[in-house]
C-alpha positions as CSV (number, residue, x, y, z in Angstrom):
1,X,0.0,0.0,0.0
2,X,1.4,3.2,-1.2
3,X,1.4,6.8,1.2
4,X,-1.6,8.0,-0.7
5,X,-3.7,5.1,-0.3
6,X,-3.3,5.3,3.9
7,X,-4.4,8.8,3.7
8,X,-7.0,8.2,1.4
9,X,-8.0,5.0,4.0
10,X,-7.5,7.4,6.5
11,X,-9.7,10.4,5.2
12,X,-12.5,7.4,4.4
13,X,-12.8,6.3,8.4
14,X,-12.9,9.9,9.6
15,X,-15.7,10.4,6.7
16,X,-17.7,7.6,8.1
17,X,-17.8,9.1,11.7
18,X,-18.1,12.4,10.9
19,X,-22.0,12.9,11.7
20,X,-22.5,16.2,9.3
21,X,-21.7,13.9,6.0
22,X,-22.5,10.1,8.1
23,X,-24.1,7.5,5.2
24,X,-27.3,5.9,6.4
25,X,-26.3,2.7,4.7
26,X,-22.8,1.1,4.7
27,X,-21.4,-2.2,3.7
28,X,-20.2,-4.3,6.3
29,X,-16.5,-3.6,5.6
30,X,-17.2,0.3,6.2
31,X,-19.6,-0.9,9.4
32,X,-16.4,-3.2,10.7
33,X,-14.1,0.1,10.8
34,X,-16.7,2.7,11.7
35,X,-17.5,0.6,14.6
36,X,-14.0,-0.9,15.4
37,X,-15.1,-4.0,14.9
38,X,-14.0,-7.7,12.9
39,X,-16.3,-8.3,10.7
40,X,-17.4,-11.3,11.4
41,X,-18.9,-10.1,14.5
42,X,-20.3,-6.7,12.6
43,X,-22.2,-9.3,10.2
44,X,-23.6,-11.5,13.2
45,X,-24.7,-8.5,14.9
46,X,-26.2,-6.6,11.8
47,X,-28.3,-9.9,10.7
48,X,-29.4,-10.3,14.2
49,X,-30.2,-6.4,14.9
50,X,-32.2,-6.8,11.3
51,X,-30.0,-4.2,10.2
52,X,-29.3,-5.9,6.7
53,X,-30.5,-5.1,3.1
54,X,-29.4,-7.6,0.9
55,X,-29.2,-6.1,-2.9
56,X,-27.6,-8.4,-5.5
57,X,-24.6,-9.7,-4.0
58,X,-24.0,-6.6,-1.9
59,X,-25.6,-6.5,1.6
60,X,-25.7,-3.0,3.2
61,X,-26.3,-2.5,7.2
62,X,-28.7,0.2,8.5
63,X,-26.4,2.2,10.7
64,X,-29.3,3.8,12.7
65,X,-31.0,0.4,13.4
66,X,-27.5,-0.9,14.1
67,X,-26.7,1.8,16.5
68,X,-29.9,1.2,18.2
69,X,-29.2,-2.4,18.7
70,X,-25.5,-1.5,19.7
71,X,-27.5,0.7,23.0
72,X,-28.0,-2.5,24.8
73,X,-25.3,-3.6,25.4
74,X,-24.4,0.0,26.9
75,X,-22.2,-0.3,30.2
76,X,-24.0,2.3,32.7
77,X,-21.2,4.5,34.0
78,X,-21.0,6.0,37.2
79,X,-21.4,9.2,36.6
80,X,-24.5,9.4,35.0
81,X,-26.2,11.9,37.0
82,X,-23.5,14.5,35.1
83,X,-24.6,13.0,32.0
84,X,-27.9,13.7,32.2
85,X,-27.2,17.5,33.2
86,X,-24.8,18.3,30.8
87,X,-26.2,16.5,27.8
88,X,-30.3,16.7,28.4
89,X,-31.3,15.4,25.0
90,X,-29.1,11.8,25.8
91,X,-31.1,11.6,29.0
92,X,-33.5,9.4,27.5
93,X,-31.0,7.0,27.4
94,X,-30.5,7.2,31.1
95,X,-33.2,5.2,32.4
């Protein structure tokens, strides 16, 4: 892999998380390294979450029904409380 080609990867991964230009549908390569995960385990998750559209050969994951899933499994921390003051519209989360 030439320089280029690790900036362009680079440039890719921050384009995925970047929220004002986020994709609603990804495939699960994209999903693995937005999410930091293998993708084995992004593909179990998506078909179980029903997070998967399945076009041809190419199956793309919901990333809005995936992060929704992704919420249980949530650790609460303990600070919480600071959470819910400082960020009001994640306090629905809080429960």
């Amino acid at each position: 892999m030439e320089k280029g080609d690790t900036n362009m990867s680079d440039q890719k991964k921050q384009n995925l998380a970047d929220p004002k230009i986020r994709k609603r549908f990804v495939t699960y390569k994209e999903a693995a390294e937005l999410y930091s995960m293998g993708l084995t385990r992004v593909q179990e998750h998506a078909k179980i979450a029903g997070a998967t559209y399945k076009m041809g050969n190419k199956v793309l994951v919901n990333t809005d029904i995936f992060e929704a899933y992704l919420e249980q499994f949530r650790i609460p921390g303990d600070y919480e409380g600071m959470a819910k003051k400082f960020t009001p519209e994640l306090a629905g989360l809080y429960h």
